[in-house]
N, C-alpha and C positions, 0 to 999 in steps of 0.2 A: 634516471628512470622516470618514465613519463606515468604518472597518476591518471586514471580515468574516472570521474564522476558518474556512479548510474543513479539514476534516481529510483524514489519508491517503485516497489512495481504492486499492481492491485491483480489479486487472482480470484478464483472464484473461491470461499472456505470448503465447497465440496473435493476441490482439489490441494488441499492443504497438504495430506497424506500422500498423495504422486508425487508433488514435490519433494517431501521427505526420502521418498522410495529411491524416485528417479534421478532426482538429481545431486549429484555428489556433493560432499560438505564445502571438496574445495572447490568447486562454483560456486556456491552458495555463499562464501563466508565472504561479508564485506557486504554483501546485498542487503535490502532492506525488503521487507514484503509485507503486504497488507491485502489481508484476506475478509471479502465481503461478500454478505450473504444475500443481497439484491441493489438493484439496481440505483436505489437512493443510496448505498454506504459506496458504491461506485465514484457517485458524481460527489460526496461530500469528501472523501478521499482526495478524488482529485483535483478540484478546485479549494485549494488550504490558500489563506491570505498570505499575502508576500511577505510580511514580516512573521510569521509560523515559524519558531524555532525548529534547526532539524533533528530527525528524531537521534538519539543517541546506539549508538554500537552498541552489541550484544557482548563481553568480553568474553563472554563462555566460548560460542562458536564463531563469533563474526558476525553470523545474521542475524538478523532484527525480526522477529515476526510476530506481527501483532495481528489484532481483531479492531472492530472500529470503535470496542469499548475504552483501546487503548489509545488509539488515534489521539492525535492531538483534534484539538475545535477547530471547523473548520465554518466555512460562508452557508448560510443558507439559502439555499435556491429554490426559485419559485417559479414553473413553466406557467407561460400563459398561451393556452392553444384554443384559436377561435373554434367554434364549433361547428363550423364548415370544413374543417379540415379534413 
């Protein structure tokens, strides 16, 4: 049997509740999800350093769903946008 790897997925926390609605547990379980409420918990989410421990299974359901208070630490990012842009 062939294992697939999915990685985190980042959703919006306004759709936290859809997900729960729409989509069935047994899609769900095995996933990891992390729900951000703007655009910075977006990009901190997703740029996590290479050695970032992965997050751990949910045993209850399977899936993981956090907020980015539970996130693990991640890089900080600094845009630099001339202002001629």
């Amino acid at each position: 049997m062939i294992q697939t790897v999915i990685p985190p997925i980042i959703l919006p926390e306004r759709n936290r509740k859809d997900l729960m609605e729409d989509i069935p547990e047994a899609l769900r379980q095995g996933m990891d999800f992390i729900f951000a409420r703007d655009v910075h918990e977006v990009i901190d989410a997703a740029l996590q350093p290479l050695d970032a421990p992965t997050p751990a299974k949910s045993a209850k359901n399977g899936a993981h769903l956090k907020t980015m208070e539970s996130a693990p630490p991640s890089v900080d990012v600094t845009a630099i946008v001339p202002s001629n842009a």
